[in-house]
MIVEX-905431 format. One record per residue (C-alpha): residue number from 1; residue in one letter; x, y, z. Coordinates in nm, 3 decimals. Example, Ala and Ser with C-alpha at 12.3 -4.5 7.8 and 13.67 -1.06 7.14 Angstrom:
<recs>
{rec 1; A; {1.230; -0.450; 0.780}} {rec 2; S; {1.367; -0.106; 0.714}} 
</recs>
This chain:
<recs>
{rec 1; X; {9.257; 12.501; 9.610}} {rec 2; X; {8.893; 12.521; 9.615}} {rec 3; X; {8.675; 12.553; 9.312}} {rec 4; X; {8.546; 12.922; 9.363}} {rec 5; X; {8.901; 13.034; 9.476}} {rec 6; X; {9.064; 12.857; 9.130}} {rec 7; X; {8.803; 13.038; 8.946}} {rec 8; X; {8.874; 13.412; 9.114}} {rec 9; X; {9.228; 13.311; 9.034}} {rec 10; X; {9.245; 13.209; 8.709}} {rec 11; X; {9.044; 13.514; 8.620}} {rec 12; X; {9.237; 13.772; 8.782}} {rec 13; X; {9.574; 13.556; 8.678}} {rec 14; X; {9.454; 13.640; 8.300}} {rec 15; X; {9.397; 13.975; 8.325}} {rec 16; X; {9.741; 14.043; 8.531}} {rec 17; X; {9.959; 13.816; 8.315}} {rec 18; X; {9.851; 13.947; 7.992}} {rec 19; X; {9.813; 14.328; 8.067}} {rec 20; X; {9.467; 14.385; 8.226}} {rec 21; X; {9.368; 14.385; 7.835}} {rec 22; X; {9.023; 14.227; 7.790}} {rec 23; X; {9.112; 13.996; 7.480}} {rec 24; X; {9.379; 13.712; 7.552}} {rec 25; X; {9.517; 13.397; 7.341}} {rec 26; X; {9.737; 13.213; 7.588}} {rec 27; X; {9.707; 12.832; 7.486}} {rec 28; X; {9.547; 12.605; 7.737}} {rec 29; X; {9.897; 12.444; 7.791}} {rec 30; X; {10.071; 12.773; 7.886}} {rec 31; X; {9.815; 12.852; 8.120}} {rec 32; X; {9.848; 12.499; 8.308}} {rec 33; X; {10.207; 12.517; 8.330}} {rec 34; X; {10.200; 12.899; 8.416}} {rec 35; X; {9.929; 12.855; 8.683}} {rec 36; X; {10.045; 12.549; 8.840}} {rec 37; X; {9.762; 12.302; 8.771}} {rec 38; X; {9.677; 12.050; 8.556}} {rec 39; X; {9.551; 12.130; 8.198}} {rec 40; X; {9.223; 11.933; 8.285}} {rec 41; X; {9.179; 12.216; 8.568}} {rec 42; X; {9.240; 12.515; 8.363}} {rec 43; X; {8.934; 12.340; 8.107}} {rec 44; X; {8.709; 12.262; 8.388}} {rec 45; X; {8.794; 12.642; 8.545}} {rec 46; X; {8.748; 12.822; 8.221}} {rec 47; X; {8.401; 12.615; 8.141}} {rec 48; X; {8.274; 12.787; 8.499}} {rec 49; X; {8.388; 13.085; 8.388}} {rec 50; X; {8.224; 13.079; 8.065}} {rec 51; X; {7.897; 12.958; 8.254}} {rec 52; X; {7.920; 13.224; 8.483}} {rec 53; X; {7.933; 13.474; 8.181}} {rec 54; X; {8.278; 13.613; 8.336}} {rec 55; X; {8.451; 13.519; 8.034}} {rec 56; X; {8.415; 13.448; 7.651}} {rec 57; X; {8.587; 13.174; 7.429}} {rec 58; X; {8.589; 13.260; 7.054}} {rec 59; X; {8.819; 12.991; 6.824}} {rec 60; X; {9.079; 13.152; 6.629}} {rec 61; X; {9.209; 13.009; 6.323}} {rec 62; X; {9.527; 13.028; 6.095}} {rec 63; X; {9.507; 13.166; 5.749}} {rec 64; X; {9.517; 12.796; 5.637}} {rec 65; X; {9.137; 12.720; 5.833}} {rec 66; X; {9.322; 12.518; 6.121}} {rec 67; X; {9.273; 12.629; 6.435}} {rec 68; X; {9.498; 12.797; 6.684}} {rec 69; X; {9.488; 12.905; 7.034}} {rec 70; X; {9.125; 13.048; 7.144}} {rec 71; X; {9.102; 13.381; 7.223}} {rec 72; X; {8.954; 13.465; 7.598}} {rec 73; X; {8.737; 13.736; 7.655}} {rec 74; X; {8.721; 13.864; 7.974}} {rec 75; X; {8.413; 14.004; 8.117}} {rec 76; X; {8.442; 14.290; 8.412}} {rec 77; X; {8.201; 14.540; 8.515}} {rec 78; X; {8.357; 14.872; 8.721}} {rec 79; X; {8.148; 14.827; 9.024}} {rec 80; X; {7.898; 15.153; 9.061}} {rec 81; X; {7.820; 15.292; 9.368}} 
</recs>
């Protein structure tokens, strides 16, 4: 797959496999196996992501202060004519 097509992918994978809702906590693991690719391409794809301000990463913790999966933020803009 090429990089820009992973990206678009991922991204729209996301927001279909968890509802269209804009906050999502799938681990990094889940995605890999779920998307097909390794889980040092779902890292690299999310860090574009994040660059390209398309999506957020915010760490979320246990009641205990460890830390769980992140929560993804998803970024979209209704296009305006």
């Amino acid at each position: 797959m090429k990089r820009a097509f992973k990206d678009v992918w991922l991204y729209d994978w996301l927001r279909a496999r968890y509802g269209g809702l804009d906050a999502i906590f799938p681990g990094i693991d889940t995605i890999a196996e779920e998307f097909g690719v390794s889980r040092s391409t779902v890292e690299r794809t999310i860090r574009r992501l994040v660059a390209a301000k398309c999506m957020e990463v915010r760490p979320r913790y246990r009641d205990d202060g460890s830390q769980t999966t992140n929560l993804y933020v998803t970024k979209f803009d209704e296009p305006t004519d």
